[in-house]
C-alpha positions in Angstrom: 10.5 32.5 8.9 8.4 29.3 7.9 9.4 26.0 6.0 8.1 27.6 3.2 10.5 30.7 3.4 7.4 32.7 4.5 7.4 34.8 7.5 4.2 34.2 9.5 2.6 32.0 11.1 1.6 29.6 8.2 -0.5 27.4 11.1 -3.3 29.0 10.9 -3.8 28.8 7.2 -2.5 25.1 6.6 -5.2 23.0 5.3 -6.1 19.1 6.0 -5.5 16.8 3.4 -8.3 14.2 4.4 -11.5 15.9 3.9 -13.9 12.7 5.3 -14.1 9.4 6.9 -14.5 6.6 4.7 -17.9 5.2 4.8 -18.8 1.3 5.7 -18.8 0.4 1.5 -15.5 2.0 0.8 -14.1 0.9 3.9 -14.8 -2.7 3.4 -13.4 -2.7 -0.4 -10.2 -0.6 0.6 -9.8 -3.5 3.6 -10.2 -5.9 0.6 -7.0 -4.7 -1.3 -5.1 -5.7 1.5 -6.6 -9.0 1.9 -6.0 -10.0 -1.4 -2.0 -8.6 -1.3 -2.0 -11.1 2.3 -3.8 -13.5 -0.2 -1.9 -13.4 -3.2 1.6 -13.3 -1.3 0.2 -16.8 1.0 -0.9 -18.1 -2.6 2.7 -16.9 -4.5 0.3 -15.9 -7.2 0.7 -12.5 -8.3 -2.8 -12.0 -10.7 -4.1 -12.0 -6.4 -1.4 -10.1 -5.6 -1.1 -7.8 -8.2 -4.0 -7.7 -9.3 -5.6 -4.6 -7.8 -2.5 -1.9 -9.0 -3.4 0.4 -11.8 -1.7 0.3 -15.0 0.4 2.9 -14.4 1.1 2.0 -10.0 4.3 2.8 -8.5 5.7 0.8 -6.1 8.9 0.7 -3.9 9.3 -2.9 -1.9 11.0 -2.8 1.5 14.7 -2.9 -0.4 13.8 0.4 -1.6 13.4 -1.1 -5.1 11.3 1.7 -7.2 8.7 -0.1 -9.7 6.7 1.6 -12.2 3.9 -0.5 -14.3 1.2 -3.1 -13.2 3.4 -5.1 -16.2 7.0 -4.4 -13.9 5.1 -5.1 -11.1 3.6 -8.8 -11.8 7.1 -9.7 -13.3 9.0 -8.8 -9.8 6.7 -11.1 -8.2 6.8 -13.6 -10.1 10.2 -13.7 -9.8 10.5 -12.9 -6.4 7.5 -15.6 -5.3 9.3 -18.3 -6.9 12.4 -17.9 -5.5 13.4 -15.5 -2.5 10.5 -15.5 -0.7 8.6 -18.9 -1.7 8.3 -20.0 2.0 7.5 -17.2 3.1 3.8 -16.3 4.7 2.6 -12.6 6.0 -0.3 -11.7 7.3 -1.4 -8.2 6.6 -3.6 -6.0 8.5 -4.9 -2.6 8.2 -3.9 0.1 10.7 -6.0 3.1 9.3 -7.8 4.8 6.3 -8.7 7.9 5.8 -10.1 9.6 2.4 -8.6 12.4 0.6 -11.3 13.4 -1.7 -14.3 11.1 -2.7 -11.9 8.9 -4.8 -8.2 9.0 -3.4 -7.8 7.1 0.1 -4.6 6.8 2.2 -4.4 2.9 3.6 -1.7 2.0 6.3 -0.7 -1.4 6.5 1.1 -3.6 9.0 2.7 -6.8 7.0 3.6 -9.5 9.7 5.8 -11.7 7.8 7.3 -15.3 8.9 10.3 -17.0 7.8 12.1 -20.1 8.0 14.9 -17.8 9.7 12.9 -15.7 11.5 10.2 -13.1 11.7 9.9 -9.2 10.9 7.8 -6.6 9.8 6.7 -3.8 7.0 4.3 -1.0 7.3 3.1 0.3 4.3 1.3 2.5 2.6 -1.2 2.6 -0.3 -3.1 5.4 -2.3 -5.8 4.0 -3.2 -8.0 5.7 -6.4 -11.7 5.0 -7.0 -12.4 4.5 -11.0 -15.5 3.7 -12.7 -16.4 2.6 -8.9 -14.1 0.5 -8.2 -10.9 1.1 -6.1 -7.4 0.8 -7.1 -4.1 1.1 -5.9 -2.0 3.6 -7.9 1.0 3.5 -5.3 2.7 1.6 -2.5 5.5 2.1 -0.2 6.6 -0.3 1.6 9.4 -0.5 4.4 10.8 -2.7 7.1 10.0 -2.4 10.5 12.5 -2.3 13.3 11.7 -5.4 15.9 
């Protein structure tokens, strides 16, 4: 029996989700989400930060914190960048992309981020959605790394 409760060999049947590589254009903007969360965070402004989530993103921070709404998103950070973390510095990089469809990519990150105290990681990861040609993060997960 399978993980589906099937029995057979569901191998041979399973499809792949990502369907093509990313070209150079959408490459380079998807690379650009992540430059501006790097940005925004250095910056502790959170129209950079922020400012690529749809209206309706859903995010859960490295505490395991669920938010949904760009609104609920902005107002974390603000919070959060003027207090807890406003010494704080990452810097981000990407680790891979890969397209779903035409207009839904998967982005892994790698957050490097440096403290007073110390230093630690998060890896992360984004769907990103194309609309009206531009692309968009509807969703992030993001999680601390073990060192």
């Amino acid at each position: 029996m399978d993980l589906t409760g099937q029995h057979g060999s569901s191998a041979d049947t399973r499809p792949s989700a990502i369907t093509e590589p990313p070209g150079e254009s959408d490459e380079a903007a998807l690379r650009a989400l992540v430059r501006d969360i790097e940005t925004g965070f250095n910056e502790k402004r959170p129209d950079i930060l922020d400012g690529a989530f749809t209206e309706d993103a859903v995010v859960v921070v490295p505490d395991g914190t669920l938010i949904r709404g760009w609104s609920d998103l902005v107002a974390y950070h603000t919070r959060r960048l003027s207090s807890v973390v406003h010494d704080w510095r990452i810097r981000a990089s990407v680790l891979g992309i890969t397209r779903v469809d035409r207009d839904t990519a998967i982005v892994h990150m790698r957050q490097n981020m440096l403290t007073p105290e110390r230093s630690f990681a998060n890896h992360g990861t984004i769907v990103a959605v194309r609309r009206e040609g531009r692309w968009w993060i509807a969703a992030l997960h993001n999680t601390n790394v073990e060192q």
